[in-house]
C-alpha positions in Angstrom: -26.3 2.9 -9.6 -24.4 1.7 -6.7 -22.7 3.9 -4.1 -19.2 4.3 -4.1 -18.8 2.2 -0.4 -20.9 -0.7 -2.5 -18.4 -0.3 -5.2 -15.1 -0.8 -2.8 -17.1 -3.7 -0.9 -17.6 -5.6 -4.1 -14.1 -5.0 -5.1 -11.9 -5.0 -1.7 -13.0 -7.6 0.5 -10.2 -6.9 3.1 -11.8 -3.3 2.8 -14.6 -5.0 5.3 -12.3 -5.6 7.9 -13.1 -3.3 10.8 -9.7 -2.5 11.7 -9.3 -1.1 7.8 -12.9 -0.1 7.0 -13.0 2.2 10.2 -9.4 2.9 10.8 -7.1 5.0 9.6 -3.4 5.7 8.6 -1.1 7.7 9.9 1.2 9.4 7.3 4.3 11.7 7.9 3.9 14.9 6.4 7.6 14.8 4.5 5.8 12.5 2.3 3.3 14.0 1.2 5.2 16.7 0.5 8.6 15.5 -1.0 9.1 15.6 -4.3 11.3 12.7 -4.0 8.4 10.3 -5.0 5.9 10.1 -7.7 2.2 10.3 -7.3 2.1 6.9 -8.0 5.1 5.9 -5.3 3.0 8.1 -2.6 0.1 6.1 -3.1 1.7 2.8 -3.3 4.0 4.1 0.4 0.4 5.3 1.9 -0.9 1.7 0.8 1.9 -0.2 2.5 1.6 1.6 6.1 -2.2 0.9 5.9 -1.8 -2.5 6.0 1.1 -2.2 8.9 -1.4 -1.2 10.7 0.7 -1.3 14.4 2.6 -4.0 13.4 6.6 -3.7 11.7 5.8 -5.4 8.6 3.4 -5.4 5.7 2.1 -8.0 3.3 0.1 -7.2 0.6 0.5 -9.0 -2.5 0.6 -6.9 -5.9 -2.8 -7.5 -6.9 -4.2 -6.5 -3.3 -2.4 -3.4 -3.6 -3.7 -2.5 -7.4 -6.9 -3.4 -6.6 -7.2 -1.3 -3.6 -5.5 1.7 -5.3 -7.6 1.1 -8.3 -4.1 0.6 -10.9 -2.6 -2.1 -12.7 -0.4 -4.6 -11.3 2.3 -3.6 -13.6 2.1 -0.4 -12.2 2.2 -1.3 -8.4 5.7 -3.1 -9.1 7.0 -0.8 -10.8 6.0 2.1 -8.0 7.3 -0.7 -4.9 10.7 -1.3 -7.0 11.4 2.2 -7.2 10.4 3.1 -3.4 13.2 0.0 -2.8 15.7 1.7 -5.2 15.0 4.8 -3.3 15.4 3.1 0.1 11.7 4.3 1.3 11.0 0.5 2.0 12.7 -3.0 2.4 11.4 -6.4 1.1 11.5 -9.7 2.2 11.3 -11.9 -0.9 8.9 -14.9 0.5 8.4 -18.2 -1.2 5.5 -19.2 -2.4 4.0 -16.3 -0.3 3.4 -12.2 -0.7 6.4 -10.0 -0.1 7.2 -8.7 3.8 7.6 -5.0 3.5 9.3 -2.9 6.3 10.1 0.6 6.3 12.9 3.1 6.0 10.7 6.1 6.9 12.6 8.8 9.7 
């Protein structure tokens, strides 16, 4: 049976970049706490400002993001257009290319 960090490096290649693998994310406490957002819309929020990383922007496409947070694709759209509805996060619609993200986040 393979470990769990075998599992996520057969699944996540981007997982196996240092700056992910060994990083981590900062996350305000409001969100963690709100009750504002869904489970789901927390995940998909912490998801986003991991791949920020210290930049402004994020770009993970749909699938990246599902795979990484182990849901469906259907499920991470649904989760990003409510965080937009909500104002959480802003998107750059990109053609031919993954969605920019910024954030709304005080």
């Amino acid at each position: 049976m393979d470990s769990i960090e075998d599992v996520i490096k057969k699944t996540s290649p981007k997982f196996n970049r240092p700056s992910i693998k060994n990083g981590f994310t900062q996350i305000k406490n409001k969100i963690i706490v709100t009750d504002k957002l869904t489970f789901n819309e927390k995940l998909i929020l912490i998801c986003l400002l991991m791949h920020k990383m210290n930049k402004k922007v994020a770009f993970p496409s749909y699938s990246t993001i599902a795979r990484e947070l182990g849901c469906s694709r259907s499920t991470a759209i649904r989760s990003i257009d409510s965080l937009l509805k909500k104002r959480y996060i802003i998107r750059e619609k990109r053609a031919y290319r993954s969605n920019r993200y910024s954030f709304n986040i005080k």
